[in-house]
C-alpha positions as CSV (number, residue, x, y, z in Angstrom):
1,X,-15.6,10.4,-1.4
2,X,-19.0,12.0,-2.6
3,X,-19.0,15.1,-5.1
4,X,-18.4,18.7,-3.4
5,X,-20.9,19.4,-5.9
6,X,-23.5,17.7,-3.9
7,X,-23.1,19.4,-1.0
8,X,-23.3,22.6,-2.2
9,X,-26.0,21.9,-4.3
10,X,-28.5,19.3,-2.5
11,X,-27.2,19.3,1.5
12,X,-30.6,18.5,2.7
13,X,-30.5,15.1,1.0
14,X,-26.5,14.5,1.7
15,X,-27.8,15.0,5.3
16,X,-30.9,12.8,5.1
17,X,-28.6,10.4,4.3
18,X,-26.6,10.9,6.8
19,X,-29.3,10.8,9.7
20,X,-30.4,7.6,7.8
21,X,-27.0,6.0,8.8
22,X,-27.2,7.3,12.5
23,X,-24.5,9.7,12.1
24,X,-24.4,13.6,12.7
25,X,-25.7,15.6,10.0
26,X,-23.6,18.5,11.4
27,X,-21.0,17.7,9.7
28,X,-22.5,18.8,6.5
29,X,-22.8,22.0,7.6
30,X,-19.1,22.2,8.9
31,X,-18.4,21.1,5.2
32,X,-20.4,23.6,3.7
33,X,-18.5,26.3,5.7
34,X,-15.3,25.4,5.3
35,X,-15.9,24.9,1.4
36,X,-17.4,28.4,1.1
37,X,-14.5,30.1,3.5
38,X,-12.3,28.4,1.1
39,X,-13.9,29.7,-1.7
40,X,-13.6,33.2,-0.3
41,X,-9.8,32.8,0.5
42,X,-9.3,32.4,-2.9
43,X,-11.0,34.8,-4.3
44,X,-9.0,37.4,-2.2
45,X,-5.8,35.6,-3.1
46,X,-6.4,36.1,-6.9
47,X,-7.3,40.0,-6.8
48,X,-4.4,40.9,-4.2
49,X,-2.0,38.9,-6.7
50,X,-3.8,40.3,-9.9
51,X,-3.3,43.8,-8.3
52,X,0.3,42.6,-7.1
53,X,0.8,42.0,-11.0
54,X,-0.5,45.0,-12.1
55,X,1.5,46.7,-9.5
56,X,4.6,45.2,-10.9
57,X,4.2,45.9,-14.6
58,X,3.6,49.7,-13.1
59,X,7.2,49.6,-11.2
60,X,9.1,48.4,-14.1
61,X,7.3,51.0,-16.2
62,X,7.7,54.4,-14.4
63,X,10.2,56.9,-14.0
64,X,9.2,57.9,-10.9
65,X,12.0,57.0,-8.7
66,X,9.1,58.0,-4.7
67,X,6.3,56.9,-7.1
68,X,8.0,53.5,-7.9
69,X,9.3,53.2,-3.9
70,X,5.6,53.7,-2.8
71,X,4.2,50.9,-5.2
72,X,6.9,48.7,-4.2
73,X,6.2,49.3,-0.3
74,X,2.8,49.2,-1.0
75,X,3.5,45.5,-2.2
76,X,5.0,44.6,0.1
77,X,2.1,44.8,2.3
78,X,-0.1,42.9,-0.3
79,X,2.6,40.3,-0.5
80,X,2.2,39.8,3.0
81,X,-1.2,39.4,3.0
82,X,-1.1,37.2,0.4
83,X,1.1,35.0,2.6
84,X,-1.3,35.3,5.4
85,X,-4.0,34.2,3.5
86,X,-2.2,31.1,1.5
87,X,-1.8,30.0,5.1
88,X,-5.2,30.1,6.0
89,X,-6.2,28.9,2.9
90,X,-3.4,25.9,3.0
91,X,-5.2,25.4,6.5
92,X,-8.8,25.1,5.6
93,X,-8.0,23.0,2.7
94,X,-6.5,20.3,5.0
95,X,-9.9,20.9,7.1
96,X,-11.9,20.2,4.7
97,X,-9.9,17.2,2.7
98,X,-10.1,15.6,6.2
99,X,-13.4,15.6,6.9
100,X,-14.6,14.9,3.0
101,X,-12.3,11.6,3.4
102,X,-14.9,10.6,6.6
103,X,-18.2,11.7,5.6
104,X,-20.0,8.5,3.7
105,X,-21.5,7.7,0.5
106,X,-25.6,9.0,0.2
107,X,-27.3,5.5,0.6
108,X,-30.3,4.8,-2.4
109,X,-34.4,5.5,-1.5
110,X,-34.6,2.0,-1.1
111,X,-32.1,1.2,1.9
112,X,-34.0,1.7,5.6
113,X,-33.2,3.7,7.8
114,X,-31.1,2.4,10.6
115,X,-28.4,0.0,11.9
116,X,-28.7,-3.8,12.1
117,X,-31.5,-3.9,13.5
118,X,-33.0,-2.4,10.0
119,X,-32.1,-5.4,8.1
120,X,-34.8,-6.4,5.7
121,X,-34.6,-10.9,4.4
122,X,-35.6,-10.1,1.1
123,X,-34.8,-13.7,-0.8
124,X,-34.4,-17.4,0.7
125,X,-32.7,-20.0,-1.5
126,X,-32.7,-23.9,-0.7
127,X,-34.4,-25.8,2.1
128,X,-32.0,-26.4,5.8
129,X,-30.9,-29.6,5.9
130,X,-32.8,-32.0,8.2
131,X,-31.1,-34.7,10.4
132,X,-32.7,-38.0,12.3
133,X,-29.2,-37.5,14.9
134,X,-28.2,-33.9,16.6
135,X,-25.9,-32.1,13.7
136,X,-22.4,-31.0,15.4
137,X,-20.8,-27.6,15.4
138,X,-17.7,-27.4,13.5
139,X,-15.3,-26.5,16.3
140,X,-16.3,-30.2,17.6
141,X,-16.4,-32.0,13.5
142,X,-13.6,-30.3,13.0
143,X,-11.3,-31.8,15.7
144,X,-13.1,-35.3,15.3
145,X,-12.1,-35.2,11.9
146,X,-8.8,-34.3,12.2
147,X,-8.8,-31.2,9.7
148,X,-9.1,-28.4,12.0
149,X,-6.3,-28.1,15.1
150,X,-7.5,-24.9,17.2
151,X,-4.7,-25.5,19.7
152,X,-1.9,-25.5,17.0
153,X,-3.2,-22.2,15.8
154,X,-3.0,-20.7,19.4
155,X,0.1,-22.0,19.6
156,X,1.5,-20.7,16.6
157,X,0.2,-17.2,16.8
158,X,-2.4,-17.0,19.4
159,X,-6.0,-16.9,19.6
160,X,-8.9,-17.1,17.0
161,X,-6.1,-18.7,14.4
162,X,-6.1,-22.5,13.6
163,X,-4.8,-25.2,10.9
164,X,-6.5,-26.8,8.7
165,X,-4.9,-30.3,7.7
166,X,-5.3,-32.7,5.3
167,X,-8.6,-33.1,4.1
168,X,-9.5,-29.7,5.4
169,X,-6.6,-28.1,4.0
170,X,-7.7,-29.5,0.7
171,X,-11.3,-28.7,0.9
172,X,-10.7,-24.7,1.6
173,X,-7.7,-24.7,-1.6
174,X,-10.9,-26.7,-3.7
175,X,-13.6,-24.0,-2.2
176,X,-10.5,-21.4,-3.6
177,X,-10.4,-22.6,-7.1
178,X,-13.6,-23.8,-8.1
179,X,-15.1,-20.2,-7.1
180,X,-11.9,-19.0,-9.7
181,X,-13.0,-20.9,-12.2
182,X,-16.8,-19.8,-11.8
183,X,-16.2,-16.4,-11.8
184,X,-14.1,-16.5,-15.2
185,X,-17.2,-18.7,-16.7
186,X,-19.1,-15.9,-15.5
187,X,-17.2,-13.2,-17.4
188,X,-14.5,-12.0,-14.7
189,X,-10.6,-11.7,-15.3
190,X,-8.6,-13.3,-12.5
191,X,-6.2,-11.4,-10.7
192,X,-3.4,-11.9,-8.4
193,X,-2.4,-8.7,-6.8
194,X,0.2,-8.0,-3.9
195,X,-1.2,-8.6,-0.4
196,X,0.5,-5.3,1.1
197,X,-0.1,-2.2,0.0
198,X,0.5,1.5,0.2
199,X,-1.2,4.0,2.2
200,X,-2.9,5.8,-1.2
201,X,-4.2,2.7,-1.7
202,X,-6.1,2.5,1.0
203,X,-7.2,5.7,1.1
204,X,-8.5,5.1,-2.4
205,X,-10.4,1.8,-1.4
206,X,-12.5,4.1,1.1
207,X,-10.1,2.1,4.0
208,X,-8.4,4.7,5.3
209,X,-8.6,7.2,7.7
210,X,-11.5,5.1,9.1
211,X,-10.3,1.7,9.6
212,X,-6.6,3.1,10.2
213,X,-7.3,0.9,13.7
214,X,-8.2,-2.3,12.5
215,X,-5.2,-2.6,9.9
216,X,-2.1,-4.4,10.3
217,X,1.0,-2.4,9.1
218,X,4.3,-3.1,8.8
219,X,5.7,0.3,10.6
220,X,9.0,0.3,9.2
221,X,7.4,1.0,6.0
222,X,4.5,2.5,4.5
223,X,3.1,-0.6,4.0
224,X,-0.6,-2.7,5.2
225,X,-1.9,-6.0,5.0
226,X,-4.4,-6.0,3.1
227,X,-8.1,-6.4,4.7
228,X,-9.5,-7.6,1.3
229,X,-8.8,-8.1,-2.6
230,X,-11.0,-5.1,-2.6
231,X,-8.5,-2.8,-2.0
232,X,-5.6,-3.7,-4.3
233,X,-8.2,-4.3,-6.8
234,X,-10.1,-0.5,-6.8
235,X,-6.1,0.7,-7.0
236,X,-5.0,-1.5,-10.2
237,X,-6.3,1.9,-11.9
238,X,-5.8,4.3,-9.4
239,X,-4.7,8.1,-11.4
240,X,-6.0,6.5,-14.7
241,X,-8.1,7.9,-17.4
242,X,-9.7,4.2,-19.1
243,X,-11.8,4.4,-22.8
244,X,-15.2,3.8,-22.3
245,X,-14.9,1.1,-25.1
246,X,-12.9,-0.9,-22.0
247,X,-15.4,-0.6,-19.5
248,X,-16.9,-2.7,-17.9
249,X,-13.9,-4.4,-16.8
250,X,-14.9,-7.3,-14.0
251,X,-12.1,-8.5,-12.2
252,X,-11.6,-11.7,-9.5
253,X,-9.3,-12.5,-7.2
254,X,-7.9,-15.0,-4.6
255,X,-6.8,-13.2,-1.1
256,X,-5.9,-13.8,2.2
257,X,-7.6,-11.0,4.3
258,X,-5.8,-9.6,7.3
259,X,-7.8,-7.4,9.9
260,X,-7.5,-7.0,14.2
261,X,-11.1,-8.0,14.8
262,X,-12.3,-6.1,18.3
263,X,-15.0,-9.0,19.0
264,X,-17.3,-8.9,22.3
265,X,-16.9,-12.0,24.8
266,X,-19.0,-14.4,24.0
267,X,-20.1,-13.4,20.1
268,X,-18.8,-15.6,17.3
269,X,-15.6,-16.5,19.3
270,X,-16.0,-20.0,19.1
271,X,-14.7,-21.9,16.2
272,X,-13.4,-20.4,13.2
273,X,-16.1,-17.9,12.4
274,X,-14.5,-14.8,13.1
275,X,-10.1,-14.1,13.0
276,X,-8.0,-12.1,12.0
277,X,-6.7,-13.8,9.4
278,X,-9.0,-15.3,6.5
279,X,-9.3,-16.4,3.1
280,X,-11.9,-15.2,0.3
281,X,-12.5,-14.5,-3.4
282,X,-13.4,-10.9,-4.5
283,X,-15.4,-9.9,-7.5
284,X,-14.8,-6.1,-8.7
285,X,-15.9,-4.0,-11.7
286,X,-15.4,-0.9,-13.2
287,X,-18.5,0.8,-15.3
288,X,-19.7,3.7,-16.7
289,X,-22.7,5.1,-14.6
290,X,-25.2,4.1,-17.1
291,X,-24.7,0.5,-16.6
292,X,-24.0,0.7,-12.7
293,X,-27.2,-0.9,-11.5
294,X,-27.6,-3.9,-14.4
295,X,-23.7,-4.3,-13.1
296,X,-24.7,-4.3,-9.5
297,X,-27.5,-6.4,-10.1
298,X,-25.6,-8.8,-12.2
299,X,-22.6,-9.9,-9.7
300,X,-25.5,-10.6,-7.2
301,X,-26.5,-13.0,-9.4
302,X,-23.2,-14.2,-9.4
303,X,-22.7,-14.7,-6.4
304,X,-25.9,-16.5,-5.3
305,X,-24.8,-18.7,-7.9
306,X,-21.8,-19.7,-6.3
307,X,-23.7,-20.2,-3.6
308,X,-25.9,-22.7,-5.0
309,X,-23.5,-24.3,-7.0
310,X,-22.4,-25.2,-3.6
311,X,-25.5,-26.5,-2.3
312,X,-25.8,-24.0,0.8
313,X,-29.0,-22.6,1.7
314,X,-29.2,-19.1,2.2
315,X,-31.2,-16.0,2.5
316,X,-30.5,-12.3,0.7
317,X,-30.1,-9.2,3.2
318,X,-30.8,-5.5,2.1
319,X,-28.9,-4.0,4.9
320,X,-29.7,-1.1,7.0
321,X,-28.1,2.2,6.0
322,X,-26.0,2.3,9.5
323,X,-25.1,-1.2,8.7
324,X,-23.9,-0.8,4.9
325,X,-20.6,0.2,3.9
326,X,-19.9,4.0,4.2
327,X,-18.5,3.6,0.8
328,X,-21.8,2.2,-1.1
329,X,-24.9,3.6,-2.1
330,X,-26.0,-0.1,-1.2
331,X,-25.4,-3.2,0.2
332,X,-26.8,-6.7,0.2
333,X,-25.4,-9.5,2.4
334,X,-25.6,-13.2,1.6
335,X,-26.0,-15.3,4.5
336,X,-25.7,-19.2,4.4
337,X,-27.3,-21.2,7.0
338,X,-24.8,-23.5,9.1
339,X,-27.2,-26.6,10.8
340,X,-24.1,-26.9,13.7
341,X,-24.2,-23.9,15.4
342,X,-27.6,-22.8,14.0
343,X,-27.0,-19.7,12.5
344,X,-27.0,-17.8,9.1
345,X,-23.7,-16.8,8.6
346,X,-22.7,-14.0,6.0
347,X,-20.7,-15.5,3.6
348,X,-20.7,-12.3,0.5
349,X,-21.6,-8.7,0.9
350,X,-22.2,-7.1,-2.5
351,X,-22.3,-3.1,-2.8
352,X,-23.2,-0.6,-5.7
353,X,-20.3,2.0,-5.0
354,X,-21.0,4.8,-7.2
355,X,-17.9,7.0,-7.7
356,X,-17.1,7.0,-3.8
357,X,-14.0,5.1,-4.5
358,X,-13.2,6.5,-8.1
359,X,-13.1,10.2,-6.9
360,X,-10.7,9.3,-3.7
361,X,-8.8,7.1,-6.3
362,X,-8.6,9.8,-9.3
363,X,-10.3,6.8,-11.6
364,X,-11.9,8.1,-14.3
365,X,-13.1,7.4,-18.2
366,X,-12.9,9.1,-21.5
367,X,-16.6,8.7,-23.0
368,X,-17.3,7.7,-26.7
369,X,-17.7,10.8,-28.7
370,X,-17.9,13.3,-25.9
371,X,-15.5,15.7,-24.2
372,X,-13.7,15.4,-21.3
373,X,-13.8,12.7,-18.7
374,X,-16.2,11.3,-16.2
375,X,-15.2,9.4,-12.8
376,X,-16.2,5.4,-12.9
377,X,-18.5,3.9,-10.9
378,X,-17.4,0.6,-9.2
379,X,-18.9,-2.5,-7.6
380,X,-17.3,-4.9,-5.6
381,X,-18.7,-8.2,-3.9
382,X,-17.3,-11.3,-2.2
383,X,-18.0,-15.0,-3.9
384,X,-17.6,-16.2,-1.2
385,X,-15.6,-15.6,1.9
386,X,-13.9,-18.4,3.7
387,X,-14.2,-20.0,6.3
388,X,-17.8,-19.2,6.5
389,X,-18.5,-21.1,3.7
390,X,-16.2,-24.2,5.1
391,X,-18.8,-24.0,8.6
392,X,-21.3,-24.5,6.5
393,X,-20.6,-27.3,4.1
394,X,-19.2,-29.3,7.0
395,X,-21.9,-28.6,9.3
396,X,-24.6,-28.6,6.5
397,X,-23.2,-32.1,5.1
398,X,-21.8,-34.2,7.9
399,X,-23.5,-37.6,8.6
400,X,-24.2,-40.0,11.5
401,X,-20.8,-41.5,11.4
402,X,-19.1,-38.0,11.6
403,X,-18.3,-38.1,8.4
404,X,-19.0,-35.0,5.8
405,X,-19.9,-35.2,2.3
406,X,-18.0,-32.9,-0.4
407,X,-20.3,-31.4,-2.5
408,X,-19.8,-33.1,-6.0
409,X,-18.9,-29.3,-7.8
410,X,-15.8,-29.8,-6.2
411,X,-14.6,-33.1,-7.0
412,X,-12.0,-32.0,-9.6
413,X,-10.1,-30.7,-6.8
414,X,-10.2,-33.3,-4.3
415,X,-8.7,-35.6,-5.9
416,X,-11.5,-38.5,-5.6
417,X,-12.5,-37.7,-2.1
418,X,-16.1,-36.9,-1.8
419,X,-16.4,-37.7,1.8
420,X,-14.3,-36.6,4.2
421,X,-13.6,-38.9,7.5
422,X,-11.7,-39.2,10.6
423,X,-8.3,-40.8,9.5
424,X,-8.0,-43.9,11.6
């Protein structure tokens, strides 16, 4: 949720923002009119209650038996206009809580303007694999290999789910805890949070009311699957006051991700590149706003680490503002090629969040030496999402024979295999 503040004090650049995202800048202005009728209403409020005091203290002191009648008749009056305008008051204040828990975070200078089609390839890592035989997409490796069964998925639950077995099975729990173990190397505190949570949470995450649609919830209770270790991560501190001496604090986790998809026929439905259920590894911190950007700028190195240490080739995406998260100030996508299907597939997004997420979660931290609290910024990236990254080390690594090298970081967990091949 951006600052009030802001609003009131810079609209013009709240709204810039705003048009560069493609969205209505009116709704500034309905922002800045609620705020200032609410400001009014209480205003009023307090002097007909301070006079309803005074009035009071008057009654209780005369002797006036029609004097004292009048005041209290008179009050009367003010009492129910002071009712009148609570009600109002109760009834902007909704108005304008809604529409503050919509309107998205001001993106930086540097982000351009527009949607996808804005996307800027700022970095490319590694060189695409080259074959002497046609490379195979995974949705036919796969099968071959015997480690992905799409029709058991369908089966199971319906489409755009599948199984992995065996060696597949394997590879994605190795992909799972080698990334752990990286990320605490690299300085982050693992995490294993519930994969349902609360509404508040949600809402705190920057989730909710927005993606209210693409949530699965469990409608007996107040209760959601959770779309990503994002969200029960930003509410591990949600309503708490933290010491600056604590801070940063840089947190991973290991989730499944739950989310209905709304996919177009005929883009990314084939294979196991887009579904509503998926696995992935977050990375999260919590800063003071001093050290937001090194922050920002160091879990970006993080994660193109992972993605070397894996071997994949990819390329750095400073995303569009109608394409970055409405929470960030700014986001940057890592995309991994995949030599099957030919495509770069996005694999992390990493955003610089600000206080978006602290204010809507009531996060904030007591500063060395000084008075009074500040909100946190946070930052939260993935490293990597599955099963992007399982397209593209098969696809990337398969040879002539069908067969698919596992790429040697991962050995520990495989258990000796390092290639992986059709069981006979």
């Amino acid at each position: 949720m951006i600052d009030i503040e802001l609003i009131r004090q810079q609209p013009e650049l709240v709204k810039a923002g705003m048009i560069k995202r493609n969205m209505q800048p009116a709704l500034i202005d309905k922002a800045r009119s609620l705020d200032s009728r609410r400001r009014e209403l209480l205003v009023d409020v307090e002097t007909l209650k301070a006079e309803r005091n005074k009035a009071s203290k008057e009654i209780g002191a005369s002797k006036d038996k029609t004097a004292r009648e009048e005041k209290i008749a008179a009050m009367r009056a003010v009492g129910d206009r002071i009712d009148a305008l609570d009600s109002e008051l109760a009834a902007v204040d909704a108005q304008l809580d809604e529409l503050m828990a919509t309107l998205p975070n001001v993106v930086e200078d540097r982000v351009p303007a527009g949607g996808e089609e804005a996307n800027v390839v700022v970095k490319e890592w590694g060189d695409k694999p080259k074959f002497d035989f046609v490379p195979k997409a995974h949705w036919d490796l796969g099968p071959q290999l015997g480690i992905i069964n799409f029709d058991q998925g369908v089966a199971l639950t319906g489409s755009r789910f599948y199984v992995l077995s065996g060696a597949g099975a394997r590879l994605q729990r190795a992909i799972i805890s080698w990334m752990l173990d990286l990320h605490i190397r690299q300085g982050y505190t693992e995490k294993y949070t519930p994969f349902l949570v609360r509404s508040e949470t949600l809402f705190g995450a920057g989730q909710l009311p927005r993606f209210a649609e693409n949530l699965y919830k469990d409608h007996e209770e107040d209760l959601y699957m959770i779309p990503t270790a994002e969200v029960p991560l930003t509410g591990l501190h949600m309503g708490e006051i933290l010491d600056e001496a604590d801070l940063p604090r840089r947190y991973t986790a290991y989730s499944p991700c739950f989310r209905r998809e709304k996919m177009s026929a005929g883009r990314d439905v084939r294979g196991i590149k887009r579904g509503h259920q998926f696995d992935k590894v977050e990375m999260y911190k919590f800063c003071t706003p001093e050290d937001s950007v090194a922050e920002f700028e160091q879990m970006m190195a993080d994660a193109e680490a992972t993605a070397q240490g894996l071997g994949l080739p990819y390329r750095v995406i400073l995303k569009g503002a109608g394409d970055t998260s409405e929470a960030a100030h700014i986001s940057f996508d890592i995309e991994a090629w995949a030599a099957g299907c030919g495509e770069w597939l996005e694999v992390s997004s990493i955003s610089r969040v600000g206080d978006y997420q602290a204010r809507r979660a009531a996060i904030r931290y007591r500063p060395k030496g000084g008075k009074g609290t500040r909100f946190v910024h946070t930052i939260n990236g993935s490293g990597l999402a599955l099963p992007r990254v399982m397209i593209a080390i098969l696809e990337n690594n398969q040879q002539a024979d069908g067969s698919v090298r596992v790429p040697k970081v991962l050995a520990p967990w495989m258990g000796g295999v390092d290639v992986i091949r059709a069981e006979k």
